[in-house]
C-alpha positions in Angstrom: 0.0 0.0 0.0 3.3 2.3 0.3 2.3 3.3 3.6 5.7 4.4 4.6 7.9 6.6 2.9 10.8 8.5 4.9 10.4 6.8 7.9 9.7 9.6 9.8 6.2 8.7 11.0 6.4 5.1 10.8 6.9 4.1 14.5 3.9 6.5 15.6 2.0 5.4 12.9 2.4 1.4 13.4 1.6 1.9 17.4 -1.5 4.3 16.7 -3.0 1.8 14.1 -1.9 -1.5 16.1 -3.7 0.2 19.4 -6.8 1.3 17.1 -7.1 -2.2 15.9 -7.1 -4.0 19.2 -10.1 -1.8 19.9 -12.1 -1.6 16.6 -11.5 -4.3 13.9 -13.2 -3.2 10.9 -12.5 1.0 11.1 -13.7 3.6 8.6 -11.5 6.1 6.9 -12.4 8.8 9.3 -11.9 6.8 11.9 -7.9 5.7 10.8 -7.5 9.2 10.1 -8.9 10.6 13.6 -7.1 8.0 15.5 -3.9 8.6 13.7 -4.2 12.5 14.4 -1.1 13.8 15.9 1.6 11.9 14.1 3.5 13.9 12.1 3.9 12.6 8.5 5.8 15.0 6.1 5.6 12.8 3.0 1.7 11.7 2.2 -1.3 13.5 3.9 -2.1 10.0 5.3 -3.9 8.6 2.3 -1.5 5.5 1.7 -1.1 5.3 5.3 -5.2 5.1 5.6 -5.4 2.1 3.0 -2.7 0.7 4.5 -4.3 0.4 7.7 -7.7 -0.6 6.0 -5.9 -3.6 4.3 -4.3 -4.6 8.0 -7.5 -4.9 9.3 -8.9 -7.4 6.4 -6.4 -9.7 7.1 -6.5 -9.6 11.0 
């Protein structure tokens, strides 16, 4: 999904989304993006992070 890019973001990212889906399984959009809010990602306004976090959940 090219979720990460620079590497700047990723270890805030991969504990925001791991943590989000413990506690909801099948998330919307709106709901990745909320609970990612605060991580700082320079490269991608979130949008491959979002589908990347949407195809983690299909497969847990």
């Amino acid at each position: 999904m090219h979720g990460l890019q620079c590497g700047f973001c990723t270890p805030g990212m991969v504990m925001s989304a791991v943590d989000l889906l413990k506690n909801k399984k099948n998330p919307s959009d709106q709901e990745i993006r909320d609970w990612l809010e605060g991580n700082i990602c320079r490269c991608t306004g979130y949008h491959n992070i979002v589908a990347a976090v949407k195809e983690a959940a299909s497969k847990m």
